[in-house]
Structure formats: C-alpha cells, structure tokens
C-alpha positions in Angstrom: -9.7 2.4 33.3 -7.1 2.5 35.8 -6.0 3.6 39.0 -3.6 5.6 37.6 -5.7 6.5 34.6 -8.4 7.7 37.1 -6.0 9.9 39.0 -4.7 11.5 36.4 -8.1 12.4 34.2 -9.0 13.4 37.8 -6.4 16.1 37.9 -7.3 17.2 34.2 -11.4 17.8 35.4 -9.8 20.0 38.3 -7.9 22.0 35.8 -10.6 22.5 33.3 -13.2 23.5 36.0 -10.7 26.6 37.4 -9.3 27.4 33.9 -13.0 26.9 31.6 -11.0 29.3 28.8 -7.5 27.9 28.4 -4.9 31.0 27.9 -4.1 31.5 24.5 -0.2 30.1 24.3 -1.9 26.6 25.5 -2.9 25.9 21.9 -0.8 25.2 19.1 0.2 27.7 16.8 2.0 28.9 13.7 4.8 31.4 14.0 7.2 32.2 10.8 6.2 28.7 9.4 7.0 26.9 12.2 4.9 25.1 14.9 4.9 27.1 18.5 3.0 26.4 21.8 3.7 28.7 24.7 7.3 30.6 23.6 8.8 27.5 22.6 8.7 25.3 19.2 6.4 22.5 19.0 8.2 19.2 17.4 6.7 16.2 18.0 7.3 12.7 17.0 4.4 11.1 17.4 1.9 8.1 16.3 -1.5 7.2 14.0 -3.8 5.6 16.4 -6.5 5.9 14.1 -9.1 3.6 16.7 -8.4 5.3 19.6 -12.0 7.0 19.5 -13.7 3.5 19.0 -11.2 2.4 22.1 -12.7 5.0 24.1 -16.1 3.7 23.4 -18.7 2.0 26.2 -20.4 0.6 23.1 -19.7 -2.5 20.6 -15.7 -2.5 19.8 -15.0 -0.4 23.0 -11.8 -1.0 25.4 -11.1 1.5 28.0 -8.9 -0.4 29.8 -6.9 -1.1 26.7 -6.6 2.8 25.7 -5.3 3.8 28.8 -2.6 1.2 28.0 -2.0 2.3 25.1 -1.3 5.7 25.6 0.4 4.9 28.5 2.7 2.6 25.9 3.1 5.7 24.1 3.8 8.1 26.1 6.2 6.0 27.9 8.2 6.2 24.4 7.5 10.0 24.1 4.9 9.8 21.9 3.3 13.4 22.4 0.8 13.2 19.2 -1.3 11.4 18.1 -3.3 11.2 14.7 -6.6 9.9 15.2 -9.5 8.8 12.9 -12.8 11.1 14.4 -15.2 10.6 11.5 -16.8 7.0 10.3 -19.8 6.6 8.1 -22.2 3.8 6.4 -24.7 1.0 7.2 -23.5 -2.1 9.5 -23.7 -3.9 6.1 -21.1 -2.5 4.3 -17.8 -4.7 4.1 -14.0 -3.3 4.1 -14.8 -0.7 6.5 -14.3 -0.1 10.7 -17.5 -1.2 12.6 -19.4 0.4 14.5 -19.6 3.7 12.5 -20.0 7.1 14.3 -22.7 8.2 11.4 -24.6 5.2 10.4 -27.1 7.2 8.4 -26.5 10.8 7.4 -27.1 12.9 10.5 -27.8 9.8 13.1 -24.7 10.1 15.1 -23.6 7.0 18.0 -23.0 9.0 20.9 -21.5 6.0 22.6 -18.9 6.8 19.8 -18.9 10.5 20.2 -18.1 9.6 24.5 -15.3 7.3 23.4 -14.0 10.4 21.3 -14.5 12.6 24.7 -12.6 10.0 26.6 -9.7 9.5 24.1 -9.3 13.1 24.6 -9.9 13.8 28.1 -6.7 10.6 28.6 -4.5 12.4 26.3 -4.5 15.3 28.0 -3.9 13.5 31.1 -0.6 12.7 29.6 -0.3 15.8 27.7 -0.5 14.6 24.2 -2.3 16.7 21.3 -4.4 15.2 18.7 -5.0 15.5 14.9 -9.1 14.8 14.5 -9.4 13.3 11.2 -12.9 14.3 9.8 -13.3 12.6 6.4 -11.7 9.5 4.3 -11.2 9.6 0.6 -10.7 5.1 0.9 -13.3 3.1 2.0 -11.7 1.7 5.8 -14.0 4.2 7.2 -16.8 5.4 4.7 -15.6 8.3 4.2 -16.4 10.4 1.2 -17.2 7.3 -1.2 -20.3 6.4 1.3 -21.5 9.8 1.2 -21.6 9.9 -2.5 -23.6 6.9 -2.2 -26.5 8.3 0.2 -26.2 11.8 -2.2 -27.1 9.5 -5.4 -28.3 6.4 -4.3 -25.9 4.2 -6.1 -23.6 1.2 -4.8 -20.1 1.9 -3.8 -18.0 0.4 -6.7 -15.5 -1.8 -4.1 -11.7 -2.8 -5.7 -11.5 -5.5 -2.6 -13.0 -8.4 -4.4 -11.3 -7.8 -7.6 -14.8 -6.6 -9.3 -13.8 -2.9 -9.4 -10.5 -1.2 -9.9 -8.8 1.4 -7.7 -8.9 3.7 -10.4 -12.8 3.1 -10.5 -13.6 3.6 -6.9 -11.5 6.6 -6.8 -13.4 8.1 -9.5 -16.4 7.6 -7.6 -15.3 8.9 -4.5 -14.1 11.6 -6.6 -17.3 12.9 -7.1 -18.0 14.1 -3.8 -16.1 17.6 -4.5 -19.0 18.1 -7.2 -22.3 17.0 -5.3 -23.4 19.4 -3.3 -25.8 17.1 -1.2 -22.9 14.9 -0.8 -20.7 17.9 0.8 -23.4 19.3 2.9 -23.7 16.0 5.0 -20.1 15.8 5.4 -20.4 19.6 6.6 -23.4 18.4 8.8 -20.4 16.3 10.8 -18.1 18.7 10.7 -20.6 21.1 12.5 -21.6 18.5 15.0 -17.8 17.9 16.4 -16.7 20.8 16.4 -18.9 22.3 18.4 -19.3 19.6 20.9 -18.3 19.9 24.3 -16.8 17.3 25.9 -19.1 14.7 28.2 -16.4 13.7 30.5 -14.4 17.2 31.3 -17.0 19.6 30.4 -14.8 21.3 28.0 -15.8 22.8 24.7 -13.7 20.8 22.0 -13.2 25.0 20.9 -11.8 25.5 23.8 -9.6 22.2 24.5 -5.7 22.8 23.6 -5.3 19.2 23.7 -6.9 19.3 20.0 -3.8 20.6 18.3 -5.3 20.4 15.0 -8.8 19.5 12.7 -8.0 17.4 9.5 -10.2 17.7 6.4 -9.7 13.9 5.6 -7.1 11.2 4.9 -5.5 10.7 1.9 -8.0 13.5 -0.4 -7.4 13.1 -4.0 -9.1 15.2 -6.8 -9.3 13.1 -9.6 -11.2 14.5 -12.6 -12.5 16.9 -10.0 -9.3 18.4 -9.2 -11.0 22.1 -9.8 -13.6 21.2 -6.9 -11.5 19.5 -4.9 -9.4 22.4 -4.4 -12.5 24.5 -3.9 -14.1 21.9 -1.9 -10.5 22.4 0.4 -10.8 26.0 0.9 -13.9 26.2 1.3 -14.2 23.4 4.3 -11.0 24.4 6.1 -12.6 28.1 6.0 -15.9 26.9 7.8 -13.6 25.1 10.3 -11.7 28.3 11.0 -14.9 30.3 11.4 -16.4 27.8 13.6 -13.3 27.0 15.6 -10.2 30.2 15.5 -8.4 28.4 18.5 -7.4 25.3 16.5 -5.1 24.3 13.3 -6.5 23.4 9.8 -4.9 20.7 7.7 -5.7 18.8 4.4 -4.5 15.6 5.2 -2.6 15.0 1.7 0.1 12.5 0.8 2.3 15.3 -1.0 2.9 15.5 -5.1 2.5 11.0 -4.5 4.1 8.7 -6.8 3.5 5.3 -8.2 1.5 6.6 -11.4 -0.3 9.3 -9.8 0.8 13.1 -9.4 0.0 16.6 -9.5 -3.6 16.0 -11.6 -4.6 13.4 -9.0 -3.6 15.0 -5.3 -3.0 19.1 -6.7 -1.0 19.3 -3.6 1.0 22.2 -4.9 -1.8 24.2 -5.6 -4.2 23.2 -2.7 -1.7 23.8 -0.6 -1.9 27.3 -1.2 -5.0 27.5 0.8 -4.7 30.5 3.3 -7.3 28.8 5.3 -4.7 25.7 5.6 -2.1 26.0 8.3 0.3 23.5 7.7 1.1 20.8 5.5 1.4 16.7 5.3 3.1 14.5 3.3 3.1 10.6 3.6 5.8 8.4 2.2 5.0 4.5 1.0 8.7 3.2 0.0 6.7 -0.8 -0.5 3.3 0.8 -1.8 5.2 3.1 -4.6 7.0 -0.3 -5.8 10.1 1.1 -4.3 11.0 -1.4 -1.6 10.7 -4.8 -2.4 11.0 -7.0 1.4 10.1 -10.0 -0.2 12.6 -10.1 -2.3 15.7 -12.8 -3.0 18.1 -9.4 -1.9 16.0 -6.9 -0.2 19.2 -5.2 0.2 18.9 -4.2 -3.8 16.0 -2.4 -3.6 16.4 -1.3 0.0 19.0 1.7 -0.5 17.8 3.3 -3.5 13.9 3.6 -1.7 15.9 4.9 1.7 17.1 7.5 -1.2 14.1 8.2 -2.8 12.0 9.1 0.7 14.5 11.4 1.6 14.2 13.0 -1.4 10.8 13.2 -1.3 11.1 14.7 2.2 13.2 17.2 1.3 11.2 18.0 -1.9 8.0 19.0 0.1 10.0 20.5 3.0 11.0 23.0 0.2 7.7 23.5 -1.2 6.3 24.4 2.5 9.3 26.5 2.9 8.4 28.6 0.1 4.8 29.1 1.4 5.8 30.2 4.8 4.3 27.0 6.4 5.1 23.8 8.5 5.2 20.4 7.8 4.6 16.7 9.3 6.1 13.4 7.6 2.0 11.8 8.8 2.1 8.3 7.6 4.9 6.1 6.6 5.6 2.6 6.9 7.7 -0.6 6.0 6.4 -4.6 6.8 8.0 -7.1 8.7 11.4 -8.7 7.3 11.0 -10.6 4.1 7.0 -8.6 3.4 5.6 -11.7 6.2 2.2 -10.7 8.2 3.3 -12.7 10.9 3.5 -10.7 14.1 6.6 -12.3 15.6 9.0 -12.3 12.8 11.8 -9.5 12.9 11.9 -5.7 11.7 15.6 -5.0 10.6 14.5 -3.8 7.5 12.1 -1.4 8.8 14.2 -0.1 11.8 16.8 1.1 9.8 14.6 3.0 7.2 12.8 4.4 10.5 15.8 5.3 11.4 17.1 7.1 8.5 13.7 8.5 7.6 14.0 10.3 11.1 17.6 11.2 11.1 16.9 13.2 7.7 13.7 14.9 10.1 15.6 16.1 13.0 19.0 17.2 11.2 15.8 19.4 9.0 14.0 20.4 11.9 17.6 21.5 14.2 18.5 23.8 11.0 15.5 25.5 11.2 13.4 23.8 8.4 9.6 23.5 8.2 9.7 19.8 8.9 8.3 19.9 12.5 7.0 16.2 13.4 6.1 12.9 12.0 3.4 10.3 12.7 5.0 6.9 12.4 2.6 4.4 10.6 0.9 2.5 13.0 0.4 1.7 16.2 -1.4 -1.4 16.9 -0.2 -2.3 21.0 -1.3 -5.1 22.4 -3.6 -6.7 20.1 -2.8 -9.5 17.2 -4.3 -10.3 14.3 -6.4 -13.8 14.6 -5.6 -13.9 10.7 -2.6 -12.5 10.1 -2.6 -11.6 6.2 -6.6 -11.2 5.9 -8.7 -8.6 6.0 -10.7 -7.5 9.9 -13.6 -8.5 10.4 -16.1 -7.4 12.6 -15.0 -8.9 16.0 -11.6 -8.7 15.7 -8.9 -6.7 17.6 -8.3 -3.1 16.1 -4.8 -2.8 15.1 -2.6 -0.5 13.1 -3.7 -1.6 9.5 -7.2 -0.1 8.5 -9.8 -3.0 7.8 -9.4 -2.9 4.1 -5.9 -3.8 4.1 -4.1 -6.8 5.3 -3.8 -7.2 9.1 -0.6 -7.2 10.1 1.2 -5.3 7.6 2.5 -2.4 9.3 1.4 -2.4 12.7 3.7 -1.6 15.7 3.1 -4.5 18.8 4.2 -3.6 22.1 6.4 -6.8 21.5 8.4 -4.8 18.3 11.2 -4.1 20.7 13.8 -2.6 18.5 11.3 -0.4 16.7 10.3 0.7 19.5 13.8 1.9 20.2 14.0 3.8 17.3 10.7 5.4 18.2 12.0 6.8 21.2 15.6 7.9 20.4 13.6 9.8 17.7 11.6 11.1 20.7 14.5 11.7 22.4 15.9 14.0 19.3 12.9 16.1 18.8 12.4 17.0 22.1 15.4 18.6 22.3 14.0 21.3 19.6 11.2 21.9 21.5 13.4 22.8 24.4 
C-alpha cells in the first residue's frame, strides 16, 4: 500500500470511529426517479473493476499495492464508481472461472477474500468512490449460479468453452437455479454473510458504510424456461436484501430487453423490472457481441454507424421504460475491441473512442434534460497489467485484467497506456459532474 494510500485510509478510520452511524443523506438514494446523495443528484461515470476484491486480498492472486494504483488511476480520471464482482463460488478444479473463489464449498467462506473486499472498500472511500457489490453470476467466470446448481443436484456443469456444450445448453442449466430451492438457499446463505459483515479494517458495518451505494443481485440474470421463477426468485432476493440492509440500493443487474436472438422470454426485463423491492435499473449494450459492429472487417466503417445507431436506440428505448416506472438508470457494461477486432494490447482504439464518445454524449445530453439515465460503467478496466497471451483464455497465475477468465484476454480491457480512451473517459467525467453540481 502506499504512503499516500496509508494516509488517506488513515483519515477514513478517524472518520468512521467519531461518526460509527453515518447521517442519512451520506448514502445514496432515490428521489422522483432519479439518483440523490446529500441535496444534490448523484451522476456518476464510472468503471467495472470486477477483481478489485481479489486485489485487495493478502492471499493467492492478491495486490495491494496494485489496487491502490488503480484507483488512484481512476480517480485521477474522475471515476467515482465502481462495479465490483463481491461473490465467487466452486472447487479450485473448475476451469473458465476467477481463482481463488470467496466460497469454495457452499458455506466455507476465504476470509483472506472477504479482507481484500474490506480493504477495496475501506480505499474507495478514501477517495470517495461508491461501489456496486455484485452478489451472484448467471456465466460461469465466477461460479455463479451454474456452480450452485451443481452442489444442489450433484451434476457436472455443462461448459460451452471447449465446444462440447452450447450456450444455449449451459444457460438452461444455470437456468435452473430460480427453481431449486437448495440451490437458492446457499446463494441466500452468501447474501446473509456479506451483508451483515462489518468491515475488518474500519470497523464499519457494511449496513452502515455509504461507500456501498448499492447491492447487485447478479450479473447478467436470465430466466430462460424459468422466466416465472426468475422473476420470483428477483423479488423475492432483493426483498431479503432490503430487510436486511434499508440504508443501501437494490438492483438486478440485467442487460435490458438484449438482442442477438434473445429477448423478453429470456431476460423478462420489462416485467422484473417492476419489482418494488428494485430501485433502479441496468442495461448493458454489446454493439460487436449482438453482431452489430464488425472491427475486423475490410470497412469497419460500414458496420460502424448503423451499431453507433442502434445503442443509442437502445439507450433511449430503456431510458423510457424506467421513465415510466418512476426509476433510474445506469448504461453498466459496454464495450468495443481494439482497431481491426486484434487482442494485442498496443494496437490503437479509434474505433472504440468514438463510439465511447457518442455512447456518452447521448448519456449526458439525457441525464442534463432530466432523464432517468444517471451513470454508466464503461466496460473494463484492466490498469496496469497485460495479458501474457493476448487472445487466450486466463489462467490461474496470470494478471487479472478487464476481460472475465472465460473470455479472451485482451478484448476489451482499458490499460493505463489507452491514452485517448482515457481522454474520453474523463471529459465524460468532466460532463457528468457538472449534473451533480
């Protein structure tokens, strides 16, 4: 950690100790479907840094040194949230999947994991940066619901990785999950455990910590042929969160209505967003994913304009949605890879600084008229560290970056090297703080 690290957490422990209950207007809040801390409105632009718990950790994987950079990276760009991954399941045998996990059986927690979580914290609010706590996964980078269907029944997770399973096949089987009880009660075990921890290194109930801006009830939930359940299984979660924590926001984590084959039946965003024990909605936008954008292209230029189009219009789809139910909305994960779809860490970003930029023009001319759109988490941070095999999957030993073990390292992580996206970044900063003010 450093020096200037250690003075500033120093300054947080002196606050906590004189104010133990933090006054109410510290937390955020929503107000007429809009985002509020103290009397003023909350926009953010801000960042997934979905590792920073295992950076925070004194165990296997840990940097603390390389955290504090990192969020001092971050803030420097006024970053002032950050969307972090605070759940991990499975056996150390399981491939496609961040290692170590916080739960490697169901209820043996790694507390040097759960520390690394209180230190995460305890830096952000050094720098005064909130955090969305993301408790569950519906994909396989992290466990996630898919491993605890496989302790409930016993059975092997059905992996598309290797080519031996379809997408469609594993997300059936995570699927499940909303339907098996046994399967829900562990996750529920988790949710329990965090949220009524206190914090090792400020002494600070996590209840009781503004810095926690909201809980998450996973990333990326889809129903499938559950959808029924699933939007039970929603309510009913984000209701035991509220009774066990009032202080803090409840979100679901979703991608929105989605595209590229699946809609409404698969993600029931419309109607789980409904929820009156959900306080704000997400949405996340995949231009290269949904076959819109295609970098690698002869003329990425063909393809280019008409997926700049279709995000907005995604955007301002879902901004109207949340409109009509009287609640805000962050843009939480969108992306675009390096120029001409390379994994290569030094080639250029044209292509995805000007859809960053457009993306977050359409944002803050929403947010300045008043609309529910009130912050975005750019898609992903990954700092300092390289890939070692730019184009493959992690394995254990390697750096954490911004792409999530199962995917290809290098596709759209952020370096602290991407100096032109980093620009963007922080004129969109720059933009949204001036709502706040």
């Amino acid at each position: 950690m450093s020096m200037r690290s250690i003075a500033l957490l120093a300054v947080v422990l002196a606050a906590v100790s004189v104010h133990a209950q933090p006054a109410g207007d510290a937390f955020v809040r929503v107000e007429d479907g809009r985002f509020v801390r103290g009397d003023q409105p909350y926009a953010f632009a801000g960042a997934n840094l979905w590792f920073g718990m295992n950076l925070g950790s004194a165990g296997a994987g840990g940097d603390r040194a390389r955290l504090g950079r990192e969020l001092d990276r971050l803030q420097a760009l006024g970053i002032t949230n950050l969307r972090v991954l605070a759940a991990s399941e499975g056996p150390a045998d399981q491939p496609w999947r961040v290692q170590p996990a916080l739960q490697t059986a169901p209820g043996v927690y790694d507390e040097a994991l759960l520390e690394g979580l209180d230190v995460l914290l305890a830096e952000m609010a050094a720098r005064d940066m909130t955090a969305v706590l993301v408790l569950n996964n519906f994909f396989q980078w992290s466990g996630g619901m898919a491993q605890y269907v496989s302790w409930a029944t016993g059975t092997p997770i059905p992996y598309p990785n290797a080519g031996e399973h379809t997408w469609d096949a594993f997300q059936m089987y995570a699927a499940q999950f909303y339907a098996n009880e046994d399967a829900m009660r562990m996750a529920d075990d988790l949710i329990r455990h965090l949220v009524l921890r206190t914090n090792t290194v400020t002494g600070q109930a996590y209840r009781e910590d503004p810095t926690i801006m909201a809980w998450q009830l996973g990333n990326e939930p889809r129903g499938f042929q559950n959808g029924d359940a699933y939007v039970l299984w929603a309510d009913r979660t984000a209701g035991l969160i509220q009774a066990l924590d009032p202080n803090h926001l409840v979100s679901l984590g979703g991608e929105g209505k989605l595209q590229n084959g699946y809609t409404a039946p698969q993600t029931q965003w419309e109607r789980v967003s409904r929820s009156p024990n959900l306080d704000y909605l997400t949405i996340h936008i995949w231009i290269e994913n949904w076959q819109w954008f295609q970098p690698a292209a002869d003329d990425p230029e063909e393809t280019f304009y008409p997926a700049v189009a279709n995000a907005i219009a995604y955007l301002g789809d879902h901004v109207a949605i949340a409109e009509s139910l009287g609640k805000p909305l962050v843009l939480e994960e969108f992306g675009a890879s390096r120029d001409g779809g390379t994994y290569d860490p030094t080639a250029t970003t044209v292509y995805r600084d000007r859809y960053y930029r457009q993306l977050f023009q359409a944002v803050h001319y929403l947010a300045e008229a008043g609309r529910p759109i009130m912050g975005t988490n750019v898609w992903s941070w990954a700092g300092e560290a390289r890939p070692p095999r730019p184009g493959e999957a992690w394995r254990v030993g390697d750096p954490l970056i911004g792409d999530p073990p199962h995917e290809d390292q290098g596709w759209y992580s952020i370096y602290d090297a991407d100096a032109s996206t980093q620009a963007v970044l922080a004129w969109h900063a720059a933009q949204m703080a001036t709502i706040r003010r």
